[in-house]
C-alpha positions as CSV (number, residue, x, y, z in Angstrom):
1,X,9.1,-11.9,-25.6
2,X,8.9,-8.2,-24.3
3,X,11.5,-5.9,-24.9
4,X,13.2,-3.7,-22.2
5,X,11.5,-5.5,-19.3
6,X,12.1,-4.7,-15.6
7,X,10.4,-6.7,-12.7
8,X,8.5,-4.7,-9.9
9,X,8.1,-6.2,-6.3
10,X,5.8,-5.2,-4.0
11,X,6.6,-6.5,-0.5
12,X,3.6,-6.4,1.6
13,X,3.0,-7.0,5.1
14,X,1.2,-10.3,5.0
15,X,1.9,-11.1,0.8
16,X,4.3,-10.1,-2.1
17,X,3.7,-9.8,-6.0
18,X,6.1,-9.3,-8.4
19,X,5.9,-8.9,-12.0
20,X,7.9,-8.6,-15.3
21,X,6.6,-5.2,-16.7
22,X,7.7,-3.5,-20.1
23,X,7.4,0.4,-21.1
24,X,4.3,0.6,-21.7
25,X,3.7,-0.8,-17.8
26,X,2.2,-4.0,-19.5
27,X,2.3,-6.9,-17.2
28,X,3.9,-10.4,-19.2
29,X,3.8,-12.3,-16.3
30,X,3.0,-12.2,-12.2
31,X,4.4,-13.7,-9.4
32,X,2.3,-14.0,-6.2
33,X,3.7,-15.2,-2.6
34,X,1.1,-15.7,0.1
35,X,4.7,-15.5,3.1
36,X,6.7,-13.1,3.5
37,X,9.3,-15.0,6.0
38,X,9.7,-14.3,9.9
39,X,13.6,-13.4,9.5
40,X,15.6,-11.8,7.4
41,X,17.2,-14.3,5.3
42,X,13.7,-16.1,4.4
43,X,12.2,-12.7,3.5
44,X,15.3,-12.5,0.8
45,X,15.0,-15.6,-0.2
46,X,11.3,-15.3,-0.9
47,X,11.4,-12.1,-2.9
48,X,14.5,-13.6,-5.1
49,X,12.2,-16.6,-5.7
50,X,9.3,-14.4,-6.8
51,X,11.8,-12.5,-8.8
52,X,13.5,-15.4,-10.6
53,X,10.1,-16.5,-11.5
54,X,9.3,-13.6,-13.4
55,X,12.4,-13.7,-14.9
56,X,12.1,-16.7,-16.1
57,X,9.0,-16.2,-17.7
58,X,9.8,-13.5,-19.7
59,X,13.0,-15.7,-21.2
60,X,15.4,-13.9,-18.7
61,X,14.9,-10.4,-20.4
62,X,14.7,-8.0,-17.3
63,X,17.3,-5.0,-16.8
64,X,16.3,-4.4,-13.4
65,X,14.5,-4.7,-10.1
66,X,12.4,-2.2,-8.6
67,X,11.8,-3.0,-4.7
68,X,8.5,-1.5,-2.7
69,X,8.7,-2.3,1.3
70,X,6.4,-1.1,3.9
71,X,9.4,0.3,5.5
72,X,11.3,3.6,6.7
73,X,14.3,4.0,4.4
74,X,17.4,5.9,4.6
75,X,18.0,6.6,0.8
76,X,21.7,7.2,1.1
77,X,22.7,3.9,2.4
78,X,20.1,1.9,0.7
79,X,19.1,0.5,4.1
80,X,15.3,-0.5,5.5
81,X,15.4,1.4,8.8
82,X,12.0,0.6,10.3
83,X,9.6,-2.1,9.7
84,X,6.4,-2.3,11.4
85,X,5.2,-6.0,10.0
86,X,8.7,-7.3,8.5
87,X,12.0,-8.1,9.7
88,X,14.3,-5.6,8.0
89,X,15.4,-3.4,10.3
90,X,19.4,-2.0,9.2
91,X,19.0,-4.2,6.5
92,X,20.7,-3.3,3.0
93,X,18.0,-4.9,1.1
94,X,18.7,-3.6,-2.1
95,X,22.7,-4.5,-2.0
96,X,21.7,-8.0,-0.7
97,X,19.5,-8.8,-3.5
98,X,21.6,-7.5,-6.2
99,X,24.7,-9.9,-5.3
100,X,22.3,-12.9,-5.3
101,X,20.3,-11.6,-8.6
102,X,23.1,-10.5,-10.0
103,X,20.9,-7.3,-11.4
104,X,20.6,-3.7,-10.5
105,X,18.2,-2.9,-7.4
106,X,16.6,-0.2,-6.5
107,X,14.4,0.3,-3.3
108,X,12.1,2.9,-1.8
109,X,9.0,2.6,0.0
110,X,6.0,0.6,-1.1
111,X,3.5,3.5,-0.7
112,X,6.2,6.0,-2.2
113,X,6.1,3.9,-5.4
114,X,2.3,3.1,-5.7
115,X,2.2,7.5,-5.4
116,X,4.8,7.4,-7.9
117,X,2.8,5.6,-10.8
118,X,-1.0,6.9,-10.3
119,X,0.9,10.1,-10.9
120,X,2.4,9.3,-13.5
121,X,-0.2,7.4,-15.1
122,X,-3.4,7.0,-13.0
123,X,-5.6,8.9,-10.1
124,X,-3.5,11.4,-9.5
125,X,-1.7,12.2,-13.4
126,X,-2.2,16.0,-14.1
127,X,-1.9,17.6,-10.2
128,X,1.3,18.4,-8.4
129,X,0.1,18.3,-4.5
130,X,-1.3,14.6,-3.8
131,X,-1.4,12.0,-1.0
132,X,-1.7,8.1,-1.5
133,X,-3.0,5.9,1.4
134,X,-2.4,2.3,0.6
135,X,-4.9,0.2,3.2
136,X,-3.9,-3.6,3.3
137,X,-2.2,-5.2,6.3
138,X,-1.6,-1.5,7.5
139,X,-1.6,1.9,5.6
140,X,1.2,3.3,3.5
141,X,1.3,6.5,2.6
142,X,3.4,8.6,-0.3
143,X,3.1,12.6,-0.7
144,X,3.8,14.4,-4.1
145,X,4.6,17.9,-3.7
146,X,4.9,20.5,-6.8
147,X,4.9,16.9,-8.7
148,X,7.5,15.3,-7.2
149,X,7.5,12.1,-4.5
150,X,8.4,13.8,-1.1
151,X,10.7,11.8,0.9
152,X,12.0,13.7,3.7
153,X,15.5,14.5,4.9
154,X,16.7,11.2,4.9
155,X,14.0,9.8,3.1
156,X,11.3,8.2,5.5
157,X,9.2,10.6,5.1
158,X,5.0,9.0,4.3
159,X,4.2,7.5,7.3
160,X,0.5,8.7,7.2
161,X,-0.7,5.1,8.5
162,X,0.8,6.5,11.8
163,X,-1.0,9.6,12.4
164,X,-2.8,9.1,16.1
165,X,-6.4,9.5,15.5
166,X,-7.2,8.5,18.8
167,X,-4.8,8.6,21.9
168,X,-6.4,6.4,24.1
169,X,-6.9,3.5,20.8
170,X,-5.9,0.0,20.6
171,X,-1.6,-0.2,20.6
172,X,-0.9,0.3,17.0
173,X,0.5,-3.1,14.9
174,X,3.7,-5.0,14.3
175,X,6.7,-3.0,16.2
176,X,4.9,0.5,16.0
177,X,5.1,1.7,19.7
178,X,1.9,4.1,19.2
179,X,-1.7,3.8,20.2
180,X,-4.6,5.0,18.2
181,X,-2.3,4.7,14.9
182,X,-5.0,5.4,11.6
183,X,-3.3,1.9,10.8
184,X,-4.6,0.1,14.0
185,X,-8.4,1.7,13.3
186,X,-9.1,1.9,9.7
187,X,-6.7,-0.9,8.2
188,X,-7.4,-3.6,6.1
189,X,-6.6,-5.7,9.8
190,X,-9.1,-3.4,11.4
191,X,-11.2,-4.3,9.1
192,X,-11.4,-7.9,9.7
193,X,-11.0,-7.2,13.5
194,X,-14.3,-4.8,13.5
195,X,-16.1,-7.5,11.2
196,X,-15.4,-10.3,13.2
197,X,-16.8,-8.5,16.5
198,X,-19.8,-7.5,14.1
199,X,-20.4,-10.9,13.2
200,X,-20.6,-12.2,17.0
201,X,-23.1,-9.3,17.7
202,X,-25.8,-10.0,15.0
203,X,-25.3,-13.6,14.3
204,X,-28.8,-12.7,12.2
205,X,-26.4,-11.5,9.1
206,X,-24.7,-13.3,6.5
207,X,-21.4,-12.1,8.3
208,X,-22.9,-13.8,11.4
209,X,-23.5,-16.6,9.3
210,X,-19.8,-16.8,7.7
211,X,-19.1,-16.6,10.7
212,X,-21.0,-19.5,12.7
213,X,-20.6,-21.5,9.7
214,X,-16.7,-21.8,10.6
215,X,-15.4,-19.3,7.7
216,X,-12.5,-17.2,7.9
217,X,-13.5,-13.4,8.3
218,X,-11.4,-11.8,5.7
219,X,-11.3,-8.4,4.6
220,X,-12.4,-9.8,0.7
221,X,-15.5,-11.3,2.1
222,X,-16.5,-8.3,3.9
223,X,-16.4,-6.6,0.9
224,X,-18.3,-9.3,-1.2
225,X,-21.1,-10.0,2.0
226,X,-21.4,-6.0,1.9
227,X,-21.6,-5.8,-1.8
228,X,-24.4,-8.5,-2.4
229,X,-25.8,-6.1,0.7
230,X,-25.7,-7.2,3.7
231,X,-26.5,-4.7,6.5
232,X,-23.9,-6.3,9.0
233,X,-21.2,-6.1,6.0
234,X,-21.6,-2.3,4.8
235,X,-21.7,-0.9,8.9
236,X,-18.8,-2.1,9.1
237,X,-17.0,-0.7,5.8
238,X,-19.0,2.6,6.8
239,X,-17.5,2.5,10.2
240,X,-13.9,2.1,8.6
241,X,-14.4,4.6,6.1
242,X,-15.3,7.2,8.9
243,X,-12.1,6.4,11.0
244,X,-10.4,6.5,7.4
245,X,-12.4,10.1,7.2
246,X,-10.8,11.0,10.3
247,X,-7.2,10.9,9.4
248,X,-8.1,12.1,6.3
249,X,-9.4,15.4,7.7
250,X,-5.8,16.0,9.4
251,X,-3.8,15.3,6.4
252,X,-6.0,17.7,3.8
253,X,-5.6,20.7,6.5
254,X,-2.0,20.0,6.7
255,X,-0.7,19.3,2.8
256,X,-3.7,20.9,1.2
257,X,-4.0,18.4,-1.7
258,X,-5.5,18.5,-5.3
259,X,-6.4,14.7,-4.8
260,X,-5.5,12.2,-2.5
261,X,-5.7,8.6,-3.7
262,X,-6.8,5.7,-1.9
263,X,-5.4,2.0,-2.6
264,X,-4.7,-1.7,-1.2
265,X,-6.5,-4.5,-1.0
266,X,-9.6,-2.8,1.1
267,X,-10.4,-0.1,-1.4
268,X,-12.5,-3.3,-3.3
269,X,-15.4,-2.1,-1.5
270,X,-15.4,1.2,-3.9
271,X,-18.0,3.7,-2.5
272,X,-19.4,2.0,0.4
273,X,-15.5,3.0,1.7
274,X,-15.2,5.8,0.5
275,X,-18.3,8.0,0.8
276,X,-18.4,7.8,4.3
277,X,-14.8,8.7,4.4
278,X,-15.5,11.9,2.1
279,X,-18.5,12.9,4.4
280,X,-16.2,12.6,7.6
281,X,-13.9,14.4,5.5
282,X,-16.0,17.5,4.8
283,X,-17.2,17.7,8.7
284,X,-14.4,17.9,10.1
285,X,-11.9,19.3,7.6
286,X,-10.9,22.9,7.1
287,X,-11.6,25.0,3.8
288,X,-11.0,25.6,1.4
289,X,-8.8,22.6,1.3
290,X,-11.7,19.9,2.5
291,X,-13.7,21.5,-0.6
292,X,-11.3,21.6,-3.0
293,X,-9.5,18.1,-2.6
294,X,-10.8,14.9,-4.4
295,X,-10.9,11.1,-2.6
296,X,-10.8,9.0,-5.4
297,X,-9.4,4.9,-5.7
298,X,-6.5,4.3,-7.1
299,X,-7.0,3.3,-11.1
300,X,-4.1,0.5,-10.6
301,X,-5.8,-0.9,-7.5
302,X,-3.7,-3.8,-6.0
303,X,-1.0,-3.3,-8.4
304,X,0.1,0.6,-7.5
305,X,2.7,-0.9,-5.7
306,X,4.3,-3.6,-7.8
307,X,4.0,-1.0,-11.2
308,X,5.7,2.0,-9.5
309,X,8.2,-0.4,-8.1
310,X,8.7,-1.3,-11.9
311,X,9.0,2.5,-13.0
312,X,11.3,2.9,-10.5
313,X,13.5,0.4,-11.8
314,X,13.4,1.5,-15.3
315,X,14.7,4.9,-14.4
316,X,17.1,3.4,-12.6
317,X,18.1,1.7,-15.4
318,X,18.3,4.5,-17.7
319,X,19.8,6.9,-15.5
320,X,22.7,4.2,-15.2
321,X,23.2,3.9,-19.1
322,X,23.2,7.8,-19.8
323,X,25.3,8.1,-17.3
C-alpha cells in the first residue's frame, strides 16, 4: 500500500475523477463518475462516494482531500460562489465534505489546480508568468504570476472561459448571463454543437455518416473521425482552434505569458487544435508577447485537474502538521 496518500477530485461539469495519489503524484487507484447530481446534496453525495472508493482502495491510507470545482470561490469562507454547470452556489463544500469524510478538505478551483501541477511538474515547470485553459464541458482557466497561482482579491480570479469573443454570439452556458463567452464558441460543448451541424451539411463524411448511422456526436469521436482524417472532422477542430486563437490573442496582450497551457478532454486532437489556434494567435496578437509566448498541451492531459487537486491537499496537510 502507498505511503502518505492523499485523494484528488476533479469535479467537472458533466463528469468527476478522483484518485488516491502519493508523493511522487503516482496514481494507486482511480475513481470515475459519469453524474455529477442536479442539487446540492446529490453532487456531495457523489463526490464522497468517489472519494470513499479511493480510499478504500488504497486500505484507507489517505491524509486528505484535495477538491477542484468549476466554480468562483471565495477563499476565506471556503464557499463555491458561482457555478456555471453545477449546483453550488453559497455552498461550503469543503466544510460539508470534511464532516461526512471525516478528513481534512481543501478546495480551490478546478482550473487553478490543473495550473498548479503543470507548473510544478509539467508544461509550464521552469516559467513564472503562465495561463492554463482547461476545454471540456466549458473552459477553466488558472494564471501564475512571478510563479505563483493568482487568485484575485477574494479569490475568483481565472475565469478566462468568459472572456466575450464575440458580442453578438450564442448566450454563453449553464447560469453564465453573457453572450459570445470563449466557453460558448470554442468549448469542448461547442465542439460537438459545431460537429453536429457539420455533419448535417456534408452527410458525404464519416461525421455525416456517424451521424446518419444514429451515433452520438461526441467531442472523442470528432477527434478520432478527424484523426484517421476525415475532412468534415479536422474543419471543424480547425474552426475551434481559431475561436480558441481568438481568445487567446486577448489574453497574451493582457498577461504577457512565457507559456500558456492548454488542457481537458478536447486537447486529444493535439495539433490539428492547436496550430490553428497558434496561427490565429500570431495574426491577431500584439508583440512581442504573441512571439514570445508558447501554446503547448498540457503533459497531464485529463488528469491536471484531479493531480493538482491532490498537491493541494498534501500541502494542506503538511502545512497543518508543521503548524
Amino acid at each position: 500500500m502507498p505511503k502518505r496518500c492523499v485523494i484528488g477530485v476533479d469535479l467537472g461539469g458533466t463528469k468527476l475523477l478522483a484518485g488516491a495519489v502519493d508523493g511522487e503524484l503516482r496514481v494507486h487507484h482511480r475513481a470515475l463518475r459519469s453524474s455529477r447530481g442536479n442539487v446540492t446534496r446529490e453532487v456531495l453525495s457523489i463526490i464522497e462516494g468517489a472519494v470513499r472508493e479511493a480510499i478504500e482502495a488504497v486500505g484507507g491510507a489517505a491524509e486528505g482531500v484535495g477538491l477542484g470545482i468549476p466554480s468562483t470561490i471565495d477563499r476565506r469562507r471556503g464557499v463555491s460562489v458561482y457555478a456555471t454547470h453545477l449546483p453550488l452556489a453559497g455552498v461550503p463544500v469543503a466544510d460539508l465534505l470534511a464532516e461526512r469524510l471525516d478528513l481534512p478538505v481543501f478546495m480551490d478551483n478546478d482550473a487553478n489546480l490543473a495550473m498548479l501541477v503543470e507548473h510544478r511538474a509539467g508544461a509550464a515547470r521552469g516559467v513564472d508568468h503562465a495561463l492554463m485553459l482547461t476545454l471540456g464541458t466549458g473552459i477553466g482557466g488558472g494564471i501564475l504570476v512571478d510563479g505563483r497561482v493568482y487568485r484575485g482579491s477574494q479569490g475568483a480570479a481565472g475565469e478566462l472561459g468568459h472572456i466575450v469573443v464575440d458580442q453578438d454570439g450564442p448566450p454563453c452556458q449553464g447560469n453564465c448571463p453573457n453572450r459570445g463567452c470563449l466557453e460558448v464558441m470554442a468549448s469542448g460543448s461547442a465542439l460537438v454543437r459545431e460537429a453536429t451541424a457539420m455533419a448535417g451539411e456534408r452527410p458525404r463524411s464519416e461525421l455525416g455518416r456517424a451521424l446518419a448511422s444514429g451515433r452520438g456526436i461526441t467531442g472523442p469521436l470528432v477527434t478520432e473521425l478527424a484523426h484517421d482524417g476525415d475532412e468534415a472532422a479536422r474543419d471543424v477542430l480547425a474552426l475551434i482552434g481559431r475561436r480558441l486563437g481568438v481568445g487567446l490573442s486577448s489574453l497574451v496582450n493582457v498577461f504577457n505569458p512565457d507559456v500558456v497551457v492548454i488542457g481537458g478532454g478536447v486537447v486529444a486532437a493535439g495539433e490539428l487544435l492547436l496550430e490553428p489556434a497558434r496561427d490565429e494567435l500570431l495574426t491577431r496578437g500584439l508583440p512581442p508577447a504573441r512571439d514570445h509566448v508558447r501554446v503547448v498541451p498540457a503533459r497531464f492531459g485529463e488528469e491536471s485537474g484531479m493531480l493538482g487537486a491532490a498537491l493541494l491537499a498534501r500541502d494542506g496537510v503538511d502545512a497543518r502538521a508543521a503548524a
